[in-house]
C-alpha positions as CSV (number, residue, x, y, z in Angstrom):
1,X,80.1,141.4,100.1
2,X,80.9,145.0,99.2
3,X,79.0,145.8,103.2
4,X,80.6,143.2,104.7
5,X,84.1,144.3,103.4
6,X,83.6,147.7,104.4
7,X,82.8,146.5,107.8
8,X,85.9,144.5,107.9
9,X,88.3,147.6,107.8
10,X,88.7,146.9,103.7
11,X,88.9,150.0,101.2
12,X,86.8,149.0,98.4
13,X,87.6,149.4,94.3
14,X,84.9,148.6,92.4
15,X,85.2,147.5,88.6
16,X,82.0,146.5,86.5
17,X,81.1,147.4,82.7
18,X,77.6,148.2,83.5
19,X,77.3,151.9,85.5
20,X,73.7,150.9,86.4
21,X,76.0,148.6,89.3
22,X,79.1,150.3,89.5
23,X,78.2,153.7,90.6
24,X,78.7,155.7,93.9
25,X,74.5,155.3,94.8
26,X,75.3,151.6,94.9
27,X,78.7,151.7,96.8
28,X,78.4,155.1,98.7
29,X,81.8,153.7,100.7
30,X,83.9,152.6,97.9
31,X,87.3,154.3,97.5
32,X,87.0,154.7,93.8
33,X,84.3,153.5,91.4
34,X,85.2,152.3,87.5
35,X,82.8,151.4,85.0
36,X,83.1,151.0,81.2
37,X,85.0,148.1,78.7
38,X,86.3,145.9,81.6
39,X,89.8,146.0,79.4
40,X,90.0,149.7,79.8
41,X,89.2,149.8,82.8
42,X,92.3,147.1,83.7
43,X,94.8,149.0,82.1
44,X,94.3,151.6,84.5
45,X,94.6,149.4,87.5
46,X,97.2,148.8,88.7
47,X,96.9,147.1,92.2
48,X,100.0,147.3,94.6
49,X,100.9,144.3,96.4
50,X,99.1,145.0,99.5
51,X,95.5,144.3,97.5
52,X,93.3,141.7,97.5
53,X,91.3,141.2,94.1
54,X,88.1,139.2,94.4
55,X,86.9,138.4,91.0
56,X,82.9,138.6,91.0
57,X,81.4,138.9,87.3
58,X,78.5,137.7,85.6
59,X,80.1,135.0,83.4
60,X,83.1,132.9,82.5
61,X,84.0,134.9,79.9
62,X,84.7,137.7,81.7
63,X,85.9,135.5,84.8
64,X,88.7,134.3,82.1
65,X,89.6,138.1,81.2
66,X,89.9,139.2,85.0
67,X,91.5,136.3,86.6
68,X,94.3,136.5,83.4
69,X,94.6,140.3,84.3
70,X,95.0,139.5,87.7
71,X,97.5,137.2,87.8
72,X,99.5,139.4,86.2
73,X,99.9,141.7,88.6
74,X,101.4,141.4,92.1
75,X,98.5,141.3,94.1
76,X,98.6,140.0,97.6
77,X,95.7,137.9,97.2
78,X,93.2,136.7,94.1
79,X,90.2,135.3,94.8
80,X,87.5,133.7,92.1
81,X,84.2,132.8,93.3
82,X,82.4,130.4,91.2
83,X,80.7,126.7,91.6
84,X,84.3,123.8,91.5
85,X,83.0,123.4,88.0
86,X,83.0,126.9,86.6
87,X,86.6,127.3,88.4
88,X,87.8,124.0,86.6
89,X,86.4,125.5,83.2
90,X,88.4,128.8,83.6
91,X,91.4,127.5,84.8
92,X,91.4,124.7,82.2
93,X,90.6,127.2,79.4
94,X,93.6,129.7,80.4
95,X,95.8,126.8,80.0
96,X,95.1,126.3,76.9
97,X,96.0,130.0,76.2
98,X,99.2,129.9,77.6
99,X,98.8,130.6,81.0
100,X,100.8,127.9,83.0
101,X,99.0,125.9,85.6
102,X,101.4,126.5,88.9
103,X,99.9,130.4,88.2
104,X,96.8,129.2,89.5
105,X,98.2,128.3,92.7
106,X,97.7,131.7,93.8
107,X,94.1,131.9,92.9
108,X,91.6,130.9,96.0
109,X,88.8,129.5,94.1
110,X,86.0,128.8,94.9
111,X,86.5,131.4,97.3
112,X,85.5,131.9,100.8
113,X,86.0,128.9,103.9
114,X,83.6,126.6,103.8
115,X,81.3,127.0,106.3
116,X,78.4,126.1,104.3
117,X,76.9,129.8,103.2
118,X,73.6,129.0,101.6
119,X,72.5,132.5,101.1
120,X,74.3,135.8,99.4
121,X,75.1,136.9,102.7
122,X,76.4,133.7,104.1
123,X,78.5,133.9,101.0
124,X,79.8,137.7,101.7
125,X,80.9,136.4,105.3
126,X,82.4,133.5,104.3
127,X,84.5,135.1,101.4
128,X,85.5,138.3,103.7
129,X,86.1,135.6,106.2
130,X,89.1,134.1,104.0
131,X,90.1,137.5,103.6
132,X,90.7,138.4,106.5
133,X,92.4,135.1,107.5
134,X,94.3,135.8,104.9
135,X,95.6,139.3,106.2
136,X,96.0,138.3,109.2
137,X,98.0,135.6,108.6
138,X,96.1,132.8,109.8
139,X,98.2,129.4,110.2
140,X,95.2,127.8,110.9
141,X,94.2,125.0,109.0
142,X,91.1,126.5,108.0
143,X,88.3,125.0,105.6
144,X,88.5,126.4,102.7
145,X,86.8,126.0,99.8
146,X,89.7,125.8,97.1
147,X,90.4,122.5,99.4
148,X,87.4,120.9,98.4
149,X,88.0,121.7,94.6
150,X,91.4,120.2,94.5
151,X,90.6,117.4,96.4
152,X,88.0,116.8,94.0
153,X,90.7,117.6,91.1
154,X,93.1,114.4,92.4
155,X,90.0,112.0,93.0
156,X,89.0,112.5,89.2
């Protein structure tokens, strides 16, 4: 996604606990690189409301601990990606913390338009596609996939 982004005109922050993938070998284009204790590394950010955050971790743990960050600051645009089920979870298990559930209205998650992506890079178009949409404006009614989730949300 991170090639894709760059492609797309975006400037790149990249936040991961683990340096062996959050290092400048790895993201030669990135405007700034931070890698550490993912709540360290939060308190130092402190995204304007021109950013986009796209929340890409290895669990839901940390998914929880992002997406809470996030939506506590004034990005222009949070994005989660994640199976309907893991988004469900997460959103579910902020609730019970507190966190109220119109706040998730601002979250695209899954994210990316569904234009069914089988493959990593399918996946990294579609997402940068929503971003893009989503920076330009776009009044289209486009497919995405946060429509599926809550369609499946009222059904059940």
């Amino acid at each position: 996604m991170y090639k894709v982004a760059l492609l797309a005109g975006f400037e790149i922050v990249v936040a991961d606990d683990r340096e062996m993938y959050a290092n400048r070998e790895r993201f030669p284009g990135a405007r700034d690189i931070h890698s550490g204790e993912m709540e360290n590394i939060m308190r130092q950010l402190n995204p304007p409301e021109t950013s986009f955050i796209v929340i890409v971790t290895r669990g839901h743990r940390y998914d929880m601990d992002v997406l809470r960050w996030a939506l506590d600051t004034s990005a222009r645009y949070i994005g989660m990606i994640g199976s309907g089920r893991k988004v469900l979870t997460v959103f579910q298990e902020l609730e019970k913390q507190g966190v109220a559930p119109e706040a998730f209205e601002r979250v695209y998650a899954p994210i990316g338009l569904d234009i069914s992506a089988a493959c990593p890079e399918e996946i990294a178009v579609a997402i940068v596609a929503e971003l893009i949409a989503f920076r330009r404006g776009c009044k289209a009614a486009l497919p995405h996939l946060r429509n599926r989730l809550r369609a499946t949300e009222t059904a059940g």
